[in-house]
SEMAR-791659 format. One record per residue (C-alpha): residue number from 1; residue in one letter; x, y, z. Coordinates in Angstrom, 2 decimals. Example, Ala and Ser with C-alpha at 12.3 -4.5 7.8 and 13.67 -1.06 7.14 Angstrom:
2
1;A;12.30;-4.50;7.80
2;S;13.67;-1.06;7.14
This chain:
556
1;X;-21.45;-18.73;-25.48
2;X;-21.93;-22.74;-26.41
3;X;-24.45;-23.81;-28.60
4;X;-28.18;-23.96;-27.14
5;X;-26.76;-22.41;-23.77
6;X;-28.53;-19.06;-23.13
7;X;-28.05;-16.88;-20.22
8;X;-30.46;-16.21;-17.53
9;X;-32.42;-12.28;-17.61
10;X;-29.87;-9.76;-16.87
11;X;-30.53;-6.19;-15.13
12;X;-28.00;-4.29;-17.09
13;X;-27.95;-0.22;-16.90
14;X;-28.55;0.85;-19.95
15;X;-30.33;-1.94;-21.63
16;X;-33.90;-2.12;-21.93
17;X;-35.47;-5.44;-21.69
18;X;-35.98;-7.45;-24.83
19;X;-33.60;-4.71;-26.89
20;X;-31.38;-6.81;-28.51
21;X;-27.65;-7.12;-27.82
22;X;-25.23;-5.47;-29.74
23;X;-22.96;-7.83;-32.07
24;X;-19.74;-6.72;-30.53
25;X;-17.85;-9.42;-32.44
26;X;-18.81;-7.95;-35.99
27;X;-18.99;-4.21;-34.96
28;X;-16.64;-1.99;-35.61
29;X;-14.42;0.37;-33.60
30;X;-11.66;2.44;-34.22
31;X;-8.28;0.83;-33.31
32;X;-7.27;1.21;-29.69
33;X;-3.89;0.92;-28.06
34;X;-3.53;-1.06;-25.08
35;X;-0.82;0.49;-22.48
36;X;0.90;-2.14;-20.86
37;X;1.28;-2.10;-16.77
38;X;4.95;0.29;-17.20
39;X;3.38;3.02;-19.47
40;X;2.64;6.07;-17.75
41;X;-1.37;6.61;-17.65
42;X;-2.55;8.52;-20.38
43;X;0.43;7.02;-23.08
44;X;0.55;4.14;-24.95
45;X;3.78;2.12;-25.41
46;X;5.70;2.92;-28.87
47;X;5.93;-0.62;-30.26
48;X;2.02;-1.71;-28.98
49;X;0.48;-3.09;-32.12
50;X;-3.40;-1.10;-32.18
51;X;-5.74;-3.75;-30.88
52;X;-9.56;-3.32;-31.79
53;X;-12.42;-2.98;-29.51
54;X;-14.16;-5.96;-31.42
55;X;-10.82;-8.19;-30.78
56;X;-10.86;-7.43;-27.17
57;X;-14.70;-8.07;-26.81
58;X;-14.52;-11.38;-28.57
59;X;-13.55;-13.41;-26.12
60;X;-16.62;-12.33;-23.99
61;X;-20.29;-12.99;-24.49
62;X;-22.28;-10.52;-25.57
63;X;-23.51;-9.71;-22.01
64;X;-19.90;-9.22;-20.79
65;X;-19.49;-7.08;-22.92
66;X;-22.27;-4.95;-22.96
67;X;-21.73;-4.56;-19.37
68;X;-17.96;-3.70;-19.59
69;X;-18.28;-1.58;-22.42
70;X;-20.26;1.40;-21.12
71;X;-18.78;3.60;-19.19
72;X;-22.50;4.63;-17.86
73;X;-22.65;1.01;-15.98
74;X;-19.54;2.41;-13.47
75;X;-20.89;5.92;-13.32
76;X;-24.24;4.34;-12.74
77;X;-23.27;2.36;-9.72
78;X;-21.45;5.13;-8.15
79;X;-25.34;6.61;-7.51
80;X;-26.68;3.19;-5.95
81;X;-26.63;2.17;-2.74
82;X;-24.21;-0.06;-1.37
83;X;-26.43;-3.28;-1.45
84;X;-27.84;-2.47;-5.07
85;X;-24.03;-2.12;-6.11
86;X;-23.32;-5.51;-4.81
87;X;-26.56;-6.85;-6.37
88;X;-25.10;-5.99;-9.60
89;X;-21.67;-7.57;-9.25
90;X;-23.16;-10.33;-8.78
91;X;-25.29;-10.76;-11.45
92;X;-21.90;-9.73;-13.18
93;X;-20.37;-12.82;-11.56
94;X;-23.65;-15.15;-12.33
95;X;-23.07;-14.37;-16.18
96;X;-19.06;-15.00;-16.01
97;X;-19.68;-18.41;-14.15
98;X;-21.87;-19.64;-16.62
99;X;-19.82;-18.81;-19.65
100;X;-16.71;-19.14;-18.37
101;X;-15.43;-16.98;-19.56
102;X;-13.02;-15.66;-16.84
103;X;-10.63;-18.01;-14.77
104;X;-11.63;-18.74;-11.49
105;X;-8.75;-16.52;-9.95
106;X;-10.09;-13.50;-11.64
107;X;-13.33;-14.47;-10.61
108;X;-12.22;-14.41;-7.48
109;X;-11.62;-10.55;-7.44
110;X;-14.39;-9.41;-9.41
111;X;-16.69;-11.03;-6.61
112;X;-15.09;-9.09;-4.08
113;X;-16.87;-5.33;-4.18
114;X;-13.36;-4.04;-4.61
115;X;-12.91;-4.73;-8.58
116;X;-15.44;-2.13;-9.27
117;X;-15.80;0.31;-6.47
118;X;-12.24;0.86;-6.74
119;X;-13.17;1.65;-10.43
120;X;-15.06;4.46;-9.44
121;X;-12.75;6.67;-8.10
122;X;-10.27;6.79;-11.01
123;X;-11.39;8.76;-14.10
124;X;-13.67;7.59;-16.94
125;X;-10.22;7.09;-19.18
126;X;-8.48;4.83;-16.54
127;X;-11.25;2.87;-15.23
128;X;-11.64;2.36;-19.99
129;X;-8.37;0.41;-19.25
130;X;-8.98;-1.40;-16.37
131;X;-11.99;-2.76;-17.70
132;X;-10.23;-3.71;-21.33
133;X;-7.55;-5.01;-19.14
134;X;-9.82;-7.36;-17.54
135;X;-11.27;-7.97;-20.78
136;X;-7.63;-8.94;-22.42
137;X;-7.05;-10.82;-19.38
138;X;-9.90;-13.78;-21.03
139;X;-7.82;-13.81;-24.06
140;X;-4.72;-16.75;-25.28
141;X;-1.85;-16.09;-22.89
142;X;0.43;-15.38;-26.34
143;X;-2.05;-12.56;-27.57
144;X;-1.77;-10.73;-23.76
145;X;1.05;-7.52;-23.57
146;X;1.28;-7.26;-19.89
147;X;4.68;-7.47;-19.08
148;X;5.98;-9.40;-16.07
149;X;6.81;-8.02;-13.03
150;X;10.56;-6.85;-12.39
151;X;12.62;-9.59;-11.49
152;X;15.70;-9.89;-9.62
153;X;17.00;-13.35;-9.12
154;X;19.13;-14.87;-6.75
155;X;19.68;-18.61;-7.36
156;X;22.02;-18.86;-4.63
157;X;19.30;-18.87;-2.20
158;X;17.52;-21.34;-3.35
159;X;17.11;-24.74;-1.69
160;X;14.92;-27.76;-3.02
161;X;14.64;-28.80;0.55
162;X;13.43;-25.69;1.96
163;X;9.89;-24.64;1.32
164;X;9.05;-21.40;0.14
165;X;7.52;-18.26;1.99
166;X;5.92;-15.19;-0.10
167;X;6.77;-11.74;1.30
168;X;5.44;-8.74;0.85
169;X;6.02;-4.98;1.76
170;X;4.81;-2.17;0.12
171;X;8.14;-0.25;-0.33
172;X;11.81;-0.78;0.47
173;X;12.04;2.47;2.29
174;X;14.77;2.79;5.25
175;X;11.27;3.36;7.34
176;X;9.32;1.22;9.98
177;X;7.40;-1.22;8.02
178;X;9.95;-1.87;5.19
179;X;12.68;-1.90;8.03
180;X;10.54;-4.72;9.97
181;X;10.25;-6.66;6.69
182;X;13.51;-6.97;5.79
183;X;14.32;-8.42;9.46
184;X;11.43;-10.77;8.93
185;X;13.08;-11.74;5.55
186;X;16.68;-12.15;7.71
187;X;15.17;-14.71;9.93
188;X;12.78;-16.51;7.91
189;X;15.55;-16.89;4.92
190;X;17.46;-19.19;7.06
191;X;15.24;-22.02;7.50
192;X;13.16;-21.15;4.04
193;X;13.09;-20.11;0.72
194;X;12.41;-16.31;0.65
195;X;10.52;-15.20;-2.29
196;X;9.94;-11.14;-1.98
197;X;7.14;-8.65;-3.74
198;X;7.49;-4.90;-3.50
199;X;4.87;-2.55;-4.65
200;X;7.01;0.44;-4.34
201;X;10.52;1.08;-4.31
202;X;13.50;2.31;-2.08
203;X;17.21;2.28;-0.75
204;X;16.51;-1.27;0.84
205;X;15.80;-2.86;-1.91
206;X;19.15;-4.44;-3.15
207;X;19.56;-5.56;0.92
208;X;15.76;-7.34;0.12
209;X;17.38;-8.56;-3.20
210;X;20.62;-10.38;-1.49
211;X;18.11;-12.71;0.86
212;X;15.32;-13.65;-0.87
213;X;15.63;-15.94;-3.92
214;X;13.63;-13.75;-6.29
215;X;12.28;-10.23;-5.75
216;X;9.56;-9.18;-7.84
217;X;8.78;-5.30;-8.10
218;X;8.89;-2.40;-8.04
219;X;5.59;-1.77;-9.10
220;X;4.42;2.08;-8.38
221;X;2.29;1.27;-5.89
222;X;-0.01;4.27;-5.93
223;X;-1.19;3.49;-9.73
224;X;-1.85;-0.44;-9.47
225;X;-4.64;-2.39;-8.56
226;X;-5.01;-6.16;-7.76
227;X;-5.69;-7.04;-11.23
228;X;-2.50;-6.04;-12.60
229;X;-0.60;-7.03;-10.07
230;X;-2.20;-10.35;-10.26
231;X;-1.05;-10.19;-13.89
232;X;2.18;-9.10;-13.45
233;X;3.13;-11.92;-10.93
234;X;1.51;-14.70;-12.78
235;X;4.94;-16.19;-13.19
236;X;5.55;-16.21;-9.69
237;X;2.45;-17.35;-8.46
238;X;2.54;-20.17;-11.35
239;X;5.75;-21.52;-11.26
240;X;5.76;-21.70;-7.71
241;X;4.43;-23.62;-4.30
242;X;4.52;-21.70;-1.50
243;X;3.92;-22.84;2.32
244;X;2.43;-19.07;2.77
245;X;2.44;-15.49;2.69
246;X;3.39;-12.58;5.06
247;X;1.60;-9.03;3.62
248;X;3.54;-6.34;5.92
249;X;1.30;-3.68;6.14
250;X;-2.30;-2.45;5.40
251;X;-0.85;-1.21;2.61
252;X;0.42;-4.07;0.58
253;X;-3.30;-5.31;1.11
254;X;-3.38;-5.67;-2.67
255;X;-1.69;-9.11;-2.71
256;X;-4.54;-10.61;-0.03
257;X;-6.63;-11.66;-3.45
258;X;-4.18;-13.05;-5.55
259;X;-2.89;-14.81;-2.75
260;X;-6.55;-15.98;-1.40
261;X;-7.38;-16.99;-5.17
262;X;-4.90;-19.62;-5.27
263;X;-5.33;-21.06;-1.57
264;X;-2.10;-19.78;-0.24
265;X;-2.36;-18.76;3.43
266;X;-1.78;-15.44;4.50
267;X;-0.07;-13.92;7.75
268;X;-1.38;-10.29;7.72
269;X;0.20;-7.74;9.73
270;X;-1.59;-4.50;10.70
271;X;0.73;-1.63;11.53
272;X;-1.84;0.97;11.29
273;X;-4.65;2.23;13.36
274;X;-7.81;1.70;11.26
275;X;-9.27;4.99;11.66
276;X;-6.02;6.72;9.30
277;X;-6.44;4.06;6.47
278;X;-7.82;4.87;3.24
279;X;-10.76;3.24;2.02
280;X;-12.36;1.34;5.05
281;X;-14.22;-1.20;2.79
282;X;-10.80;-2.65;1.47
283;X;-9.92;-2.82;4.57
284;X;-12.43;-4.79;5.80
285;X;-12.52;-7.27;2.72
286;X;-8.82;-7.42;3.61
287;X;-9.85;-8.65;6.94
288;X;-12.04;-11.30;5.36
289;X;-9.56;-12.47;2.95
290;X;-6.37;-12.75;5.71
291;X;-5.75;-16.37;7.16
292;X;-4.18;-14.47;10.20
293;X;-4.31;-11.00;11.16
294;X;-1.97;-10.04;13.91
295;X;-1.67;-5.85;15.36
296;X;1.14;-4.87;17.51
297;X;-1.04;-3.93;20.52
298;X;-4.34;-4.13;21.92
299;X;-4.88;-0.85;21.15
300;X;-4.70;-1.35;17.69
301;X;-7.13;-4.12;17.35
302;X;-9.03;-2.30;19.25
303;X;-9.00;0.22;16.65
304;X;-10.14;-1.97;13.62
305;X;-12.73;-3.53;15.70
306;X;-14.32;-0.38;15.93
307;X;-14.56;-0.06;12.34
308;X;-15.29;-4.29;11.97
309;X;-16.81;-5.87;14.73
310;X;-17.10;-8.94;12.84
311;X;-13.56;-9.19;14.10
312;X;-14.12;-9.96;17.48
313;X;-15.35;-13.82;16.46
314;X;-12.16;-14.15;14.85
315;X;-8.90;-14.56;17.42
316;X;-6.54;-11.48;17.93
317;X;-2.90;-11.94;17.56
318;X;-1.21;-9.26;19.45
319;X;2.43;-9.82;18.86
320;X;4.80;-6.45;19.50
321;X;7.51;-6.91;17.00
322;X;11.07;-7.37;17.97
323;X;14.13;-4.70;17.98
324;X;14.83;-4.22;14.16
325;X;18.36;-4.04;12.83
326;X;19.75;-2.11;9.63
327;X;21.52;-4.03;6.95
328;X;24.73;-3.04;6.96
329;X;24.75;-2.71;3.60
330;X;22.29;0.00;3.57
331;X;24.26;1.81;6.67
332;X;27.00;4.76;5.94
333;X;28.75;4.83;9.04
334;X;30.22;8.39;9.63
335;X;33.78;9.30;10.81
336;X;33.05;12.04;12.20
337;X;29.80;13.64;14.15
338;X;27.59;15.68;12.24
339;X;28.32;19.09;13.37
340;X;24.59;19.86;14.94
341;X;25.60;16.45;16.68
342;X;29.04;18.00;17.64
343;X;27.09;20.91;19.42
344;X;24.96;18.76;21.09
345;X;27.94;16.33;22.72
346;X;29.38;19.44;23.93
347;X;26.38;21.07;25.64
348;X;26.18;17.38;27.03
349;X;29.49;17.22;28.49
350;X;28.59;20.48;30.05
351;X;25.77;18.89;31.86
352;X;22.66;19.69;29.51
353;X;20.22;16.93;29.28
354;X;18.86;15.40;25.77
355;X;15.88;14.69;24.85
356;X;15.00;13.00;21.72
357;X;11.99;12.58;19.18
358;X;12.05;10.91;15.48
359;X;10.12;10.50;12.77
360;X;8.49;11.48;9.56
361;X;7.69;15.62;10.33
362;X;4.35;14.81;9.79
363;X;0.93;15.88;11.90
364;X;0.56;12.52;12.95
365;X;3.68;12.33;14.21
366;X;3.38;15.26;16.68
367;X;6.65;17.66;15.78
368;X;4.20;20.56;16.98
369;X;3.31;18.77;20.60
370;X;7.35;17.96;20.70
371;X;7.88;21.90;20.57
372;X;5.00;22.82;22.99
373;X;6.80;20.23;25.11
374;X;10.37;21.43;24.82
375;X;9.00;25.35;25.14
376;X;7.09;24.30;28.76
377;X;10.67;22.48;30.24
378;X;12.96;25.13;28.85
379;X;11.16;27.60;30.88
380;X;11.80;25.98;33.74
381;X;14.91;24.72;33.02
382;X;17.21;26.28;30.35
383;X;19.91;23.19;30.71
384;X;18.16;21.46;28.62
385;X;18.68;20.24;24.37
386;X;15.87;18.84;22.35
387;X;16.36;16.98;18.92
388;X;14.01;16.01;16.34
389;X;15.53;13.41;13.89
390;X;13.41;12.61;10.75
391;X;12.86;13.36;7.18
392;X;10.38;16.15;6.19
393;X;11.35;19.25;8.06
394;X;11.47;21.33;4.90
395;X;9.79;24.82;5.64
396;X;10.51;26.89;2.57
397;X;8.31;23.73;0.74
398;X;6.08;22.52;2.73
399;X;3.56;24.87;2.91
400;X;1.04;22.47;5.06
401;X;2.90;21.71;8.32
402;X;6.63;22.51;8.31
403;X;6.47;26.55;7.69
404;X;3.86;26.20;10.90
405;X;6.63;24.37;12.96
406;X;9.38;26.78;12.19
407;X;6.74;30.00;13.47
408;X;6.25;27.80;16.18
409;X;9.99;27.16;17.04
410;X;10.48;30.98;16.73
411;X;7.84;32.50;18.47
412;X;8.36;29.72;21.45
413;X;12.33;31.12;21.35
414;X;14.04;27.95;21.79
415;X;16.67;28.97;19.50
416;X;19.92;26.67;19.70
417;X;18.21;24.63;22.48
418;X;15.82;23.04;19.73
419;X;17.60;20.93;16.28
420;X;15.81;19.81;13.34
421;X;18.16;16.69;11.70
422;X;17.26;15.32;8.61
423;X;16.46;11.00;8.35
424;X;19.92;9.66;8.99
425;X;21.42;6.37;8.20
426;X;22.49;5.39;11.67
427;X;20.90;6.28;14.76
428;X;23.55;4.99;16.77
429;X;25.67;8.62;17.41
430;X;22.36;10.27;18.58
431;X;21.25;7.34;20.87
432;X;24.26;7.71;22.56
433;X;24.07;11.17;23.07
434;X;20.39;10.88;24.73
435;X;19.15;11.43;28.21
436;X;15.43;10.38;27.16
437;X;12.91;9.89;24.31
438;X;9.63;11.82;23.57
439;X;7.13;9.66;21.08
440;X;5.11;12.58;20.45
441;X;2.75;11.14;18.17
442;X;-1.11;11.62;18.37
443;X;-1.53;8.05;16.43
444;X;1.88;5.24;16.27
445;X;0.99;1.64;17.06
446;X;4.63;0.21;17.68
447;X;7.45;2.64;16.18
448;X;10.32;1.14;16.02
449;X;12.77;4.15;17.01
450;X;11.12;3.65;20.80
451;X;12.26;0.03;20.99
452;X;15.48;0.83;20.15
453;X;15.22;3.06;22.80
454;X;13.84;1.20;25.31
455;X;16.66;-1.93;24.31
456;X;19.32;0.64;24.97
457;X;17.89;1.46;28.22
458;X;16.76;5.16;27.41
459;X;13.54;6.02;28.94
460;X;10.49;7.22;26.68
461;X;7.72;9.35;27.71
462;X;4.52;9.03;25.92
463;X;1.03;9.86;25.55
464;X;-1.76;7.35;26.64
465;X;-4.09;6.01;24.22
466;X;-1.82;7.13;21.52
467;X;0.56;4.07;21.07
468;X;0.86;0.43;22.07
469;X;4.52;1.24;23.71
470;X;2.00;3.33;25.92
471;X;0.32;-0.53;26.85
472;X;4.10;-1.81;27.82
473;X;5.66;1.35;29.54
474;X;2.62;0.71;31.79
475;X;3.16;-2.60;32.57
476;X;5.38;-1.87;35.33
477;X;5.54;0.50;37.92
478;X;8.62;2.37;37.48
479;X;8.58;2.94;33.81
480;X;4.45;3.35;33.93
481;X;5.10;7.43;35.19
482;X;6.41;8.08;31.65
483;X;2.95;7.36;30.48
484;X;0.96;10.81;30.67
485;X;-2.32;11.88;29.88
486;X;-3.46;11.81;25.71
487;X;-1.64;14.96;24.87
488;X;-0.90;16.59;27.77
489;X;2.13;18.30;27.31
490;X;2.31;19.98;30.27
491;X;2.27;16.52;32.31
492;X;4.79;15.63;30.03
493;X;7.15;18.39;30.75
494;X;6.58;17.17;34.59
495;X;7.80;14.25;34.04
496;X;10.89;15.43;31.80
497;X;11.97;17.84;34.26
498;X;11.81;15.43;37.13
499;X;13.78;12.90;35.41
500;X;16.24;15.79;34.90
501;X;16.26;16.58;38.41
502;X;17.14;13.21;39.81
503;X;19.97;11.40;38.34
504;X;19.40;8.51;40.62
505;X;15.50;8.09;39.65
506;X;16.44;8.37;35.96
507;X;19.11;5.53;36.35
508;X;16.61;3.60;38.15
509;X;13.83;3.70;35.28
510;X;16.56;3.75;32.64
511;X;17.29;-0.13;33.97
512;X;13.60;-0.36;34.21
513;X;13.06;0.03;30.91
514;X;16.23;-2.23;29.59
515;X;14.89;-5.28;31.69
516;X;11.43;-4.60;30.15
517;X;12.78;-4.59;26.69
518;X;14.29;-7.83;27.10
519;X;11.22;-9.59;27.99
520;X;9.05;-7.78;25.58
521;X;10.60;-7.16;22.12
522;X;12.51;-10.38;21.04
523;X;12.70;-10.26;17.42
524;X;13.71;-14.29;17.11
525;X;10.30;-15.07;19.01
526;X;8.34;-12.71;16.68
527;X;9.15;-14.10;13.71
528;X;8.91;-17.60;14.94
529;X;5.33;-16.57;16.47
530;X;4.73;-15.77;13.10
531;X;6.37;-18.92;11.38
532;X;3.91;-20.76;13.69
533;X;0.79;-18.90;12.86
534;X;1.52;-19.44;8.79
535;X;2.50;-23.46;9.29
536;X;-0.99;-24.24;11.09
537;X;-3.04;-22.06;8.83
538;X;-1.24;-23.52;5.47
539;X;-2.30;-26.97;7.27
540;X;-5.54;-26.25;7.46
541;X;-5.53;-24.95;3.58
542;X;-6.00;-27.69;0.88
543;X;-5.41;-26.60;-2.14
544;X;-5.51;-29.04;-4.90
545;X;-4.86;-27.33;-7.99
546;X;-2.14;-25.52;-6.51
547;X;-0.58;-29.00;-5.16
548;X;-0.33;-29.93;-9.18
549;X;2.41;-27.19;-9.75
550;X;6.09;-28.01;-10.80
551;X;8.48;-27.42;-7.83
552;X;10.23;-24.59;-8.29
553;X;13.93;-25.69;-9.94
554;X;15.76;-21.85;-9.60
555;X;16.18;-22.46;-13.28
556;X;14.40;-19.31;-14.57
């Protein structure tokens, strides 16, 4: 603290008015180790040189530290209300801004309740680091040991007269929301500069490597928080001008701050229904904190309005995503059919019927309501085959939903008319092979395995109030009978088993549901929609320090 400069009264747990503070800058402390962001938890790195508590706390006045010191002051605001928690951030905030000790970006996320209620659910060891990471953060950049994020350059991409777009996903999975981000990152790379962050990892991530110009990650998304990773991708978000950002994803939420900190718009796209995301309060600071939000279907906004009604004075983007492709890169194309896919062809050529459901075997997902449905139509009609395609079907391990399905499947004797087939890398043999599609799910805002469906003409029944395809099916009259009541199975067997019945009607809504498609999911007019949403909020942005940055050269 300058000379003559005193701070204002503090309400600090644990400090009695008028006790004096302790001289943290003389004190001392055994050494402590400082794990940098790619040590596992509860190890510190071999080569980290011991780093004393009165080093780290010198940088900070002694109110800082007092207050980031104790453990107590987290495990006290876990007992206060909401409003008394906030209370005290703030005074937190009051002291930083008038010693300045902190950068304004850093500021930035301690003001947001997230810093330090997100403390409180790790343990008392790893919310010690976070805090002396926050602490080191105030120190000269040359005495800091976070490494940088993982970088993968690709200079070839780069064009000084393209501007540059930030993209982020929170894995590279071969799954819907990874999938969808790498198409996003295959349009927008031809008329920009991609630059892509991944929190987790995954087999796309040397497709996400070849188009963007640099990748940064993976992280380990499960064990960061938005103070490391604003760390970690100082480099990038330094070096760097960027027109704005797309976060795919509630969960790559973390880079909202970061982003938000240094004025760069963001394009925020909500694949989940609110009520199945963890930690509702980040969600709705993530709502604050987004330029643009935009949900696949009504009836997901819907769903995060319940849970944010502060929403509704905002507008809703409802933009259903266009047919994703594979990178070929990232597709093994077999020579032959699997053999469970060699039964099926030839029960089809004998006049069976398919019927097809995909996904995750997960609750959510609805594997159990896919049996009850194929049990109900195979009793009245044995000339059927159903199919579940998905990763997760594992019932001598998974103990909590998969050793359920196979008692199910059993008891229900379906025997060979019933297949379980593990995630594969092309879809393309088992479309073909497919009469119609089940989405089974109790919860799926836009999956993207029913608009390849529906774009290859293959009708797909589905629960109401359960998905936004549910909102489209029903937007015309042929293809709105495949919509059935919230989990009724039995009305979905109906429907199956008429479909069956009538080649003719099934051809009918089969082209039905191909001309729908067409006007509907256009993946071109999504990602422009969402090109168009980022240009007008980045010109309404001004950002003046971030104007001052060096143009980015590709010279790394």
């Amino acid at each position: 603290m300058s000379e003559g400069k005193t701070a204002p009264p503090m309400e600090l747990p644990g400090h009695k008015p008028g006790e004096a503070l302790p001289d943290f800058a003389n004190s001392e402390a055994p050494p402590l180790a400082y794990p940098s962001a790619a040590t596992p938890a509860d190890a510190a790195p071999a080569d980290a040189a011991p780093v004393a508590n009165s080093e780290l706390l010198r940088a900070a006045s002694p109110a800082i530290a007092l207050w980031l010191s104790r453990r107590l002051t987290l495990i006290g605001l876990a007992r206060r209300t909401g409003d008394e928690r906030y209370k005290l951030v703030r005074i937190f905030a009051a002291d930083i801004q008038i010693n300045h000790v902190l950068p304004d970006s850093l500021l930035h996320v301690l003001l947001r309740r997230r810093m330090l209620l997100g403390l409180l659910r790790r343990t008392s060891a790893s919310a010690s680091r976070i805090v002396e990471q926050i602490i080191r953060y105030s120190l000269p950049a040359g005495e800091r040991d976070l490494p940088p994020a993982s970088l993968r350059s690709n200079k070839s991409k780069f064009d000084a007269a393209r501007e540059n777009i930030l993209l982020v996903v929170h894995q590279t999975s071969r799954t819907g929301a990874p999938v969808l981000g790498w198409n996003i990152v295959r349009h927008l790379s031809k008329h920009y500069n991609v630059f892509t962050v991944t929190l987790g990892g995954g087999p796309l991530l040397q497709d996400f490597v070849a188009l963007s110009v640099e990748t940064h990650g993976p992280f380990g998304y499960n064990s960061t928080n938005t103070a490391t990773i604003d760390l970690a991708l100082r480099k990038l978000f330094n070096g760097h001008l960027f027109k704005y950002a797309i976060i795919n994803s509630t969960e790559s939420r973390l880079l909202l701050e970061p982003c938000a900190a240094r004025g760069i718009p963001t394009v925020f796209l909500v694949h989940e229904f609110a009520s199945y995301v963890y930690a509702r309060d980040e969600l709705r600071a993530a709502f604050d904190l987004a330029s643009e939000i935009v949900f696949p279907a009504r009836l997901v906004a819907d769903s995060s309005l319940k849970i944010y009604p502060e929403l509704s004075a905002r507008p809703l983007r409802i933009l259903p995503q266009g047919m994703s492709v594979l990178p070929e890169a990232g597709r093994t194309l077999a020579t032959t059919l699997h053999p469970a896919l060699q039964e099926l062809a030839a029960a089809r050529a004998a006049g069976a019927m398919v019927v097809l459901g995909a996904g995750t075997v997960e609750f959510r997902k609805g594997v159990d309501l896919f049996l009850i449905t194929a049990m109900r139509v195979c009793r009245e009609n044995d000339n059927f085959r159903f199919i579940w395609v998905g990763h997760g079907y594992k019932p001598d391990e998974d103990m909590a939903y998969s050793v359920y399905l196979r008692e199910q499947l059993e008891r229900a004797g379906l025997g060979e008319r019933m297949i379980f087939l593990d995630q594969q890398p092309d879809l393309e043999p088992v479309y073909a092979l497919t009469d119609m599609f089940m989405l089974a799910s109790r919860l799926d805002p836009m999956p993207n395995v029913t608009i390849d469906a529906v774009h290859r003409g293959i009708p797909v029944i589905c629960f109401d109030q359960a998905s936004g395809m549910a909102d489209v099916l029903k937007s015309d009259p042929l293809t709105a009978g495949c919509v059935v009541d919230y989990l009724d199975t039995a009305m979905a067997a109906e429907v199956i088993l008429a479909l069956g019945s009538d080649r003719v009607g099934l051809d009918r809504v089969a082209a039905a549901t191909l001309q729908l498609a067409a006007s509907v999911f256009d993946m071109t007019k999504y990602v422009d929609a969402l090109d168009s949403l980022g240009t007008s909020a980045a010109a309404a942005v001004s950002a003046p320090e971030t104007a001052r940055l060096p143009a980015y050269s590709g010279d790394e």
